[in-house]
C-alpha positions, -999 to +999 in steps of 0.1 A: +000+000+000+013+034-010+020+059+022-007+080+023-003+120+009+002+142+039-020+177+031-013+203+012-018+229+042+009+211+066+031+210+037+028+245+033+034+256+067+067+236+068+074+250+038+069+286+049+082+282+081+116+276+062+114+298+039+113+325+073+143+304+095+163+293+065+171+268+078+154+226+080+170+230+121+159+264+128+123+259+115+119+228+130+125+244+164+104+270+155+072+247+153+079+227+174+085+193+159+116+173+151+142+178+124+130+146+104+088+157+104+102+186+092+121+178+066+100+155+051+070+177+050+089+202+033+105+177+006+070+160+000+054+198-006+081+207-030+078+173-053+039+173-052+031+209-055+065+224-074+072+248-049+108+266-047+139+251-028+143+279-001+171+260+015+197+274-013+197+307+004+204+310+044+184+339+039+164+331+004+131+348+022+145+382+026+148+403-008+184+398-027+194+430-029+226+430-048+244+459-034+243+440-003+243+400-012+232+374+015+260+364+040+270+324+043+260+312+080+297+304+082+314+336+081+308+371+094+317+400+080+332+434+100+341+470+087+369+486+102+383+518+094+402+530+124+409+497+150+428+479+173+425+441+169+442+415+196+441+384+183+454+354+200+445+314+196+451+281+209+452+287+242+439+248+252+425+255+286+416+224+303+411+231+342+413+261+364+440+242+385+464+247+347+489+275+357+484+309+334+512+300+302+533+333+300+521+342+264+488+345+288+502+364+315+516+389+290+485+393+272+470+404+306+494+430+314+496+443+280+458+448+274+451+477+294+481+498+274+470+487+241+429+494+248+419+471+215+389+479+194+378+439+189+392+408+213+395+377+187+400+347+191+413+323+167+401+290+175+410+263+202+407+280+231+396+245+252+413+217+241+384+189+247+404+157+253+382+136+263+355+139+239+382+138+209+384+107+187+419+104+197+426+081+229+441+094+256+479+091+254+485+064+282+474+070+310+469+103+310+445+117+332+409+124+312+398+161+317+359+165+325+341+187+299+326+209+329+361+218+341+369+230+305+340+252+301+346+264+337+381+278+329+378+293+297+347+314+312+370+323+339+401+329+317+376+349+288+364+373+319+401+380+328+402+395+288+374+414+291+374+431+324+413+445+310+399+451+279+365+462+287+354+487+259+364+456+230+339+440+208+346+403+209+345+375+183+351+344+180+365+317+148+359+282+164+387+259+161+390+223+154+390+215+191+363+236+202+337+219+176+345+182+192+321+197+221+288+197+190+303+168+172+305+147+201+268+156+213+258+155+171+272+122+168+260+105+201+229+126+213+215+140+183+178+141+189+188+167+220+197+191+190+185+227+199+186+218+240+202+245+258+240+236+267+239+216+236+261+241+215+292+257+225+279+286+216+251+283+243+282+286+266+297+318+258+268+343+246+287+366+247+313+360+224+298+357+188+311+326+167+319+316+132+343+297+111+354+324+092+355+363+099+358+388+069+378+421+080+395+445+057+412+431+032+416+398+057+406+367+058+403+350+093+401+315+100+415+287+122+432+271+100+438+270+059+475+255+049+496+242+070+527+229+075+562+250+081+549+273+049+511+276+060+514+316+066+529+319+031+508+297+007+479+314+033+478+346+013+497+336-016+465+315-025+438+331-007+452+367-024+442+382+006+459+391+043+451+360+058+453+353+098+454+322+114+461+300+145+456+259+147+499+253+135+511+268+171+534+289+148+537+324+150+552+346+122+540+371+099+547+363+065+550+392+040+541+386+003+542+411-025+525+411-061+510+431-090+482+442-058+506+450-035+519+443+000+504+414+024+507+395+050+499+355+059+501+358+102+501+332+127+489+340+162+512+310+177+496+295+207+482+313+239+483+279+259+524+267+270+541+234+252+552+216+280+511+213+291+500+177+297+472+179+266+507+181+242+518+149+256+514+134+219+543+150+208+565+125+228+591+153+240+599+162+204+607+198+194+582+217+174+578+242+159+557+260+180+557+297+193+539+304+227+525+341+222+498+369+200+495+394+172+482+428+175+468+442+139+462+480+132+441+493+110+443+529+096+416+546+072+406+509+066+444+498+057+463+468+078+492+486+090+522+460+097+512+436+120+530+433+159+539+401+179+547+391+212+567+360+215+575+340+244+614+335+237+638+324+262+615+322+290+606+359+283+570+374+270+582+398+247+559+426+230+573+466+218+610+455+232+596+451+268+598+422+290+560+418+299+563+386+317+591+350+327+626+352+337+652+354+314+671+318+308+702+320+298+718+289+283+749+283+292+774+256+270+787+222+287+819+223+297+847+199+274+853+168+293 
């Protein structure tokens, strides 16, 4: 027997519903019923009746004006003329018992005297162990997901009550989206619960996987490798800044368009951490530390670091946090 025709009426009002959200998630929250009644209410009402795929715009119900064209869900878009931008990454908080790394420590002190127009972060910020698809190296203590959440709202409050007059963003990482994939994967009909998103966690630091800034693309990660910061804006033709390789450079490229720049924020969190145990003791190539960007009349001006070198937080020629280690050569036998 053939499944019966559902009506033309409840077709429509899925339908319309997505047509307003956009989205087959967001509408089905909307009304009320799960992702799946949804869905197949609106795909039976566009075969039987020839009604429009709405779902090929985020925002297909709104007017395309093309002065202004729709943005993707993924990326966010910011004008800056005249700003201050601190952007740091990879910080890989895990509990508030974790010591302060002194990349961190200087980013604290230095805040006040730089006064920043926009707090970004790059991606990373918690580290999520235990919900990764990687087994734990050992026997390696597991870190609990509350704990996590606990110190990077600790740790984000610390920015903001130095920075307080900063707008804030944030470009998720590949660690911080094992929180939804975990819960996607292994609780998916709690999709649209409260506490079920990262995001639910920090309101008040806006997310995305890509944020579009003068002349700039920002993202977590693009290339990588020992030449990611260069093949970044060689191929993206664009200023491009990044975090996820731990590195952190600025890379200068010039071409018939002129002068930019592929920079790495490095890593926020310190190397020697027990969540880099994977690296077995080898040396990487990895730069504890944070950019600060510039923008005048809408132009990047050239970009500033601070490094962690030498058991030193470095930024402007000043010592802003460690001990200077100086390494001293073993005496001949």
């Amino acid at each position: 027997m053939a499944p019966k025709s559902l009506p033309e009426a409840l077709c429509r009002q899925a339908w319309e519903a997505v047509a307003t959200a956009g989205t087959i998630a967001d509408a089905a929250r909307a009304m009320g019923v799960s992702r799946q009644t949804l869905e197949h209410r609106y795909h039976e009402g566009r075969r039987r009746f020839g009604w429009d795929d709405v779902l090929r715009s985020a925002f297909s119900a709104k007017a395309y004006d093309p002065e202004q064209p729709p943005q993707s869900m993924l990326a966010t878009t910011m004008d800056l003329v005249d700003a201050t931008v601190v952007a740091f990454s990879d910080a890989h908080w895990t509990t508030l018992e974790q010591p302060r790394s002194l990349a961190h420590e200087a980013l604290l002190r230095a805040l006040p005297d730089i006064k920043p127009t926009m707090l970004l972060s790059l991606g990373d910020l918690l580290d999520f162990g235990d919900p990764s698809r990687h087994p734990p190296t050992m026997w390696q203590p597991r870190i609990k997901v509350k704990d996590e959440l606990n110190a990077a709202r600790r740790h984000l409050a610390d920015l903001r009550e130095r920075a307080p007059n900063a707008s804030r963003h944030w470009v998720r990482g590949n660690h911080d989206d094992r929180f939804d994939k975990f819960l996607a994967a292994n609780a998916g009909s709690f999709e649209g619960v409260d506490g079920f998103s990262l995001a639910d966690h920090f309101p008040d630091w806006p997310m995305s996987w890509r944020l579009n800034l003068p002349g700039m693309m920002a993202v977590h990660r693009y290339h990588g490798g020992m030449h990611a910061a260069w093949n970044n804006t060689v191929k993206a033709g664009l200023h491009v800044l990044s975090g996820d390789t731990h590195s952190l450079e600025v890379k200068p490229y010039r071409d018939e368009t002129g002068r930019r720049y592929g920079i790495q924020t490095g890593m926020l969190g310190d190397p020697v951490w027990p969540c880099f145990s994977y690296t077995l003791g080898i040396t990487r190539l990895w730069s504890p530390g944070w950019a600060v960007l510039t923008w005048r009349g809408g132009r990047l001006m050239p970009p500033e670091l601070c490094e962690v070198a030498e058991g030193v937080a470095w930024f402007r020629g000043q010592a802003l946090a460690g001990k200077l280690r100086y390494r001293v050569k073993a005496l001949a036998a």
